[in-house]
C-alpha positions as CSV (number, residue, x, y, z in Angstrom):
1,X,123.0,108.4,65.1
2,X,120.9,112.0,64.8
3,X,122.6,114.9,66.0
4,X,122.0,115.5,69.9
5,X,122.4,119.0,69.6
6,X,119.6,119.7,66.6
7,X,116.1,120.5,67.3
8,X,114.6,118.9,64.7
9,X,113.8,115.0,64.6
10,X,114.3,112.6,61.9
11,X,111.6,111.0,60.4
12,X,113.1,108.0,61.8
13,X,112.7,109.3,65.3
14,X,109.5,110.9,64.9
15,X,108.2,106.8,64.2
16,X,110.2,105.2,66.8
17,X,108.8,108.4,69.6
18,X,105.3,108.9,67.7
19,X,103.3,108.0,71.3
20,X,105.4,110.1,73.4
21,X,104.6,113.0,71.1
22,X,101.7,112.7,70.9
23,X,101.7,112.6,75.2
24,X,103.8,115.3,75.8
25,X,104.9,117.0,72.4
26,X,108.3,117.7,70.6
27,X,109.7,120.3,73.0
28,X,110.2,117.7,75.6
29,X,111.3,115.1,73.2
30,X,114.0,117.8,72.7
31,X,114.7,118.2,76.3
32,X,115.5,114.4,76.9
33,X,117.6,114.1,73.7
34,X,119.8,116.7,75.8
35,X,119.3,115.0,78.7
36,X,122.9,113.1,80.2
37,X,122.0,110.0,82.2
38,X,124.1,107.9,84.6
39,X,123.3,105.0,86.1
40,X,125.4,103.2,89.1
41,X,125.1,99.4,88.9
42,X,123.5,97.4,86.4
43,X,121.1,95.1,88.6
44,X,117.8,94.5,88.2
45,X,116.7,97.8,89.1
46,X,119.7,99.6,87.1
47,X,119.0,97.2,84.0
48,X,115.3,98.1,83.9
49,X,116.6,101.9,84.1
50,X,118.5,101.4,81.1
51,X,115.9,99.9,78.7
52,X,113.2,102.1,79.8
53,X,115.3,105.8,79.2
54,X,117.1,104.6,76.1
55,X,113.1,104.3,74.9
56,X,112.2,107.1,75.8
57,X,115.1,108.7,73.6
58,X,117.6,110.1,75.8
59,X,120.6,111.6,74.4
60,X,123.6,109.8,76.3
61,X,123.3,106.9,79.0
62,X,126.5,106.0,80.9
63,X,126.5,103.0,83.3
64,X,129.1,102.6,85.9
65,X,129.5,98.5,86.9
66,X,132.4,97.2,88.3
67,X,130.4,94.0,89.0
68,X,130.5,90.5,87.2
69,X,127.9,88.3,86.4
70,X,127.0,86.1,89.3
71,X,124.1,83.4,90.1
72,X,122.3,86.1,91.9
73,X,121.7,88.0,88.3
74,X,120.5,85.2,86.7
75,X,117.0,86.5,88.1
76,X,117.4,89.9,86.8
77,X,119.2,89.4,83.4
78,X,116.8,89.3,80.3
79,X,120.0,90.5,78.7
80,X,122.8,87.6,78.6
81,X,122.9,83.9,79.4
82,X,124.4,84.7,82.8
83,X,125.3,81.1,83.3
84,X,127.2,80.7,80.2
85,X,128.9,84.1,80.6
86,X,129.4,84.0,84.7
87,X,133.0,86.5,85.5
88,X,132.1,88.5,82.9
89,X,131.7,92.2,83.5
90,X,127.9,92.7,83.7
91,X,127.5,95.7,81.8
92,X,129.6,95.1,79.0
93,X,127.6,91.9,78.2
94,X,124.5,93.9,78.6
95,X,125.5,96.6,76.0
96,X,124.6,95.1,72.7
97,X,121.3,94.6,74.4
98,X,120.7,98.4,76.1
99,X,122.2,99.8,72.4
100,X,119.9,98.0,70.9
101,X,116.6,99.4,72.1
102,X,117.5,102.6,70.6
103,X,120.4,103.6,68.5
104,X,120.2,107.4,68.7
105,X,121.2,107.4,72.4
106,X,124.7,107.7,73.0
107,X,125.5,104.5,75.0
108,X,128.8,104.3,77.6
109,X,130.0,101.7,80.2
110,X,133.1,102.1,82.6
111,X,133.9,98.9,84.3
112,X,136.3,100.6,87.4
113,X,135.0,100.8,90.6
114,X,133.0,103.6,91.7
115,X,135.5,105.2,93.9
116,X,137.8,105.5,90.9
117,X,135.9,108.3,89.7
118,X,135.5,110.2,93.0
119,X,138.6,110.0,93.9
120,X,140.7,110.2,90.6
121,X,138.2,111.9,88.6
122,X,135.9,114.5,90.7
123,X,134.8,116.8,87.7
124,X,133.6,113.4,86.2
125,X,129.9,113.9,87.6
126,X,129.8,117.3,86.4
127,X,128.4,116.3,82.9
128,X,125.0,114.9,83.9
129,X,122.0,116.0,84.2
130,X,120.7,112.6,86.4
């Protein structure tokens, strides 16, 4: 994993983000390698999210689900066999996946309800950008 807090690319990143530099140079690249990302949910929607920013190169994703895998995801889920994994906690099955498409992001999932960290955790919020 590069480090999030140098300015310089890798070769190995300048190969895997070569179209993106070319659209909007290195200084942004930079910018979203410092960027801090959560996402609430893993659904469809949440799922899509998560492949599409971890592309794109950003530095740390963290994904808030309390959910488990139901029938209803079976639609949405290119990321598990939701049948043969149903009670399982949605995310957590989905990581491998999400890590996958790029391993220089910083990839974390919390499996407590949402209200846990509102109530119990207020400054947890403070450390993203999104």
């Amino acid at each position: 994993m590069s480090d999030n807090n140098s300015n310089k690319l890798s070769a190995e990143e300048e190969a895997l983000y070569d179209r993106q530099l070319r659209v909007w140079g290195k200084d942004a690249q930079y910018k979203l390698r410092q960027s801090s990302i959560l996402i609430y949910r893993l659904n469809g929607l949440g799922l899509e999210l998560a492949k599409n920013l971890c592309l794109a190169g950003i530095g740390s994703l963290t994904i808030i689900d309390d959910h488990q895998l139901n029938m209803s995801d079976i639609a949405t889920s290119f990321t598990t066999n939701v049948e043969a994994n149903l009670s399982k906690y949605r995310a957590l099955e989905a990581q491998e996946t999400i890590q996958g498409f790029n391993p220089h992001v910083k990839l974390t999932i919390y499996t407590k309800p949402l209200q846990h960290y509102l109530t119990q955790e207020v400054n947890f919020f403070q450390s993203f950008n999104v």
